[in-house]
C-alpha positions in Angstrom: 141.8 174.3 46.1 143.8 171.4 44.5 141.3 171.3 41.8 142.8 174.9 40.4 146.5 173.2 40.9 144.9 170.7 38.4 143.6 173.1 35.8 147.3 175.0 35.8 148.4 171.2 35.1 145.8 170.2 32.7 145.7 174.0 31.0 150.0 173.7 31.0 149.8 170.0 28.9 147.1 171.3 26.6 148.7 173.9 24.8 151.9 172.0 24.9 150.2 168.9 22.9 149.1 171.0 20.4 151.8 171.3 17.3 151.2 175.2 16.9 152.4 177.8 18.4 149.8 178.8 20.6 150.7 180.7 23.9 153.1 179.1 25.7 152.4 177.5 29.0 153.7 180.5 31.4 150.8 182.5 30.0 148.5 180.0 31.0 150.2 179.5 34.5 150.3 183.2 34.8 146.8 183.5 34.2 145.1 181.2 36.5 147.7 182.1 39.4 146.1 185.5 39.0 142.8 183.9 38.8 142.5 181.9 41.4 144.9 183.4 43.6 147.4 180.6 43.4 151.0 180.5 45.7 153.3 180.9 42.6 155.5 178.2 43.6 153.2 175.3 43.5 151.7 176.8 39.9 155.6 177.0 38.7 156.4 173.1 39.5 152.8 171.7 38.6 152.7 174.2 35.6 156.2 172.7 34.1 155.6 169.4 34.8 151.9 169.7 32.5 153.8 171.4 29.8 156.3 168.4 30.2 153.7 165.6 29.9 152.2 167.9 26.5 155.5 168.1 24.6 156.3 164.5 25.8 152.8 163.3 24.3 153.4 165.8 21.1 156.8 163.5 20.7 155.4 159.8 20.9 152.2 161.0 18.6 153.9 163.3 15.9 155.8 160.6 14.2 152.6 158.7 14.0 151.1 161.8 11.5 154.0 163.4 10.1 154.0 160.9 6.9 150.3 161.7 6.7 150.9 165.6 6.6 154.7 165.7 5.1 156.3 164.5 2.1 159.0 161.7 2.4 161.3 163.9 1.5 160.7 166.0 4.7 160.1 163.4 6.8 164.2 162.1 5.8 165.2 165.4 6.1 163.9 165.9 9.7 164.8 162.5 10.4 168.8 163.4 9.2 168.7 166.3 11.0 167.3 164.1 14.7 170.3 162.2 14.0 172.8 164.8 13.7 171.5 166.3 17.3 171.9 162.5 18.7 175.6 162.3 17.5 175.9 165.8 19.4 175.9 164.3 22.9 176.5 166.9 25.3 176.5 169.8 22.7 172.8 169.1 21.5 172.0 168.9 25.4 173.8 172.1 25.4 171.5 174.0 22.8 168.5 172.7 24.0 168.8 173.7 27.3 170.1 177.1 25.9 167.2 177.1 23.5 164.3 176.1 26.4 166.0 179.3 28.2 164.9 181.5 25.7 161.4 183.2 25.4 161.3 181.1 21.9 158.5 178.4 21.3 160.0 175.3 21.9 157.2 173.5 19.8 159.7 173.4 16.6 162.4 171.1 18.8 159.7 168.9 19.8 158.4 168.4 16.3 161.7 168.2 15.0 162.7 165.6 18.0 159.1 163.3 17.2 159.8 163.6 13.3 163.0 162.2 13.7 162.2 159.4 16.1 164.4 160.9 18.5 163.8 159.2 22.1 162.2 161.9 24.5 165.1 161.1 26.8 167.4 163.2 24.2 165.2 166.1 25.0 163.4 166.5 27.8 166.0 166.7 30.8 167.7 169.8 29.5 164.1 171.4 28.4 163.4 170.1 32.2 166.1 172.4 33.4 165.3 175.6 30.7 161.2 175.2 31.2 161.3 175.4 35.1 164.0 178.8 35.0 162.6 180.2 31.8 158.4 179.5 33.6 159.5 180.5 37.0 161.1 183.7 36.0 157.6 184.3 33.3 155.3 183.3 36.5 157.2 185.8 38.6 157.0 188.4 36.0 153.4 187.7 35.7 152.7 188.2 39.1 154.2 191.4 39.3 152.1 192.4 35.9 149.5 191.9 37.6 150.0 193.8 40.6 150.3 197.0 38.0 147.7 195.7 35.8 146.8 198.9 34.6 149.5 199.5 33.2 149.9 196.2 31.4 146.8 196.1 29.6 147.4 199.0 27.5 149.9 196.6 25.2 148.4 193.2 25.6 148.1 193.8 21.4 151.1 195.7 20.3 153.8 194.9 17.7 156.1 193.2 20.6 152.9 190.8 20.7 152.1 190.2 17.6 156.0 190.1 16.4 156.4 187.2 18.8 153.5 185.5 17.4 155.1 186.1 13.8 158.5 184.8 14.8 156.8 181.7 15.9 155.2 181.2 12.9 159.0 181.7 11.2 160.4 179.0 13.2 157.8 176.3 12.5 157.9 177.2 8.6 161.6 177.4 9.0 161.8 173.3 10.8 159.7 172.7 7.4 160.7 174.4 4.6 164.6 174.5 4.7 166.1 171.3 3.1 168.2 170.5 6.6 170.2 167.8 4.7 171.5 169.8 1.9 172.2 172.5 4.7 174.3 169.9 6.8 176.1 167.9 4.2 176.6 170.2 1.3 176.3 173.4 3.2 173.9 174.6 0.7 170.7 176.6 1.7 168.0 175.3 0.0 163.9 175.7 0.9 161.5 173.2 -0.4 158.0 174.3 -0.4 157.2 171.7 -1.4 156.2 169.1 1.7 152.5 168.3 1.8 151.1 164.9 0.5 
């Protein structure tokens, strides 16, 4: 039985690695608690901590191939903008708690938060916080999804779906192509396509 505890782990850490916006991790803990017939709670705490360790990982090894994939120029951008959410204190802790709360990818801050050499100790105790109340209300959800899944199926591929999927797309490209300095110290929108070596 504790080897399906470590699949929700391993399964929650591997699409949280990943610098895409794949599924998030509640659809993964959702999924093999329906599965296997998991006790929610247990899939919930195990669950977050995997997708703690995979956004931690995508932090330490991001900065390592950003300046293989991105221009300079983006890489100083993203870096600029780490800094300003540093300087923040509480108010950055604020927003990404808020942020971590919302059914949003959070693959952006962490990319963001590795470009710019932020410390993961900026981060991850307010996504800590958002991950377990945003997964634990998703795992519940699920579980009662499942118990009408007939009724669920019909939309697993409707607009709301593939919307979200769109959206997350619109926040990665948005982290790369809008020129964060010139929007932070001359208030001036600017997008730079720009960025690929």
């Amino acid at each position: 039985m504790w080897l399906k505890y470590l699949y929700v782990f391993l399964a929650s850490a591997a699409v949280d690695i990943v610098p895409l916006p794949l599924p998030p991790a509640f659809v993964v803990m959702v999924f093999l608690q329906i599965r296997f017939k998991l006790e929610v709670w247990p899939v919930i705490i195990i669950g977050v901590a995997g997708s703690v360790l995979g956004r931690y990982i995508l932090t330490l090894y991001i900065p390592k191939i950003a300046h293989h994939i991105f221009k300079p120029d983006k890489n100083e951008d993203v870096q600029y903008l780490g800094k300003k959410l540093k300087e923040k204190g509480w108010k950055s802790q604020l927003a990404i708690l808020s942020y971590s709360l919302l059914p949003l990818p959070t693959t952006p801050l962490f990319i963001a938060g590795g470009m710019a050499n932020m410390k993961p100790i900026y981060i991850i105790p307010a996504f800590i916080v958002g991950k377990f109340t945003s997964d634990a209300i998703a795992v519940f959800m699920g579980k009662f999804a499942a118990e009408h899944a007939n009724e669920v199926w019909e939309g697993v591929v409707s607009w709301q779906s593939i919307t979200g999927f769109l959206f997350g797309l619109f926040l990665v490209a948005s982290f790369l192509f809008i020129d964060w300095r010139s929007l932070l110290r001359e208030h001036r929108f600017k997008i730079n396509l720009k960025i690929w070596k």
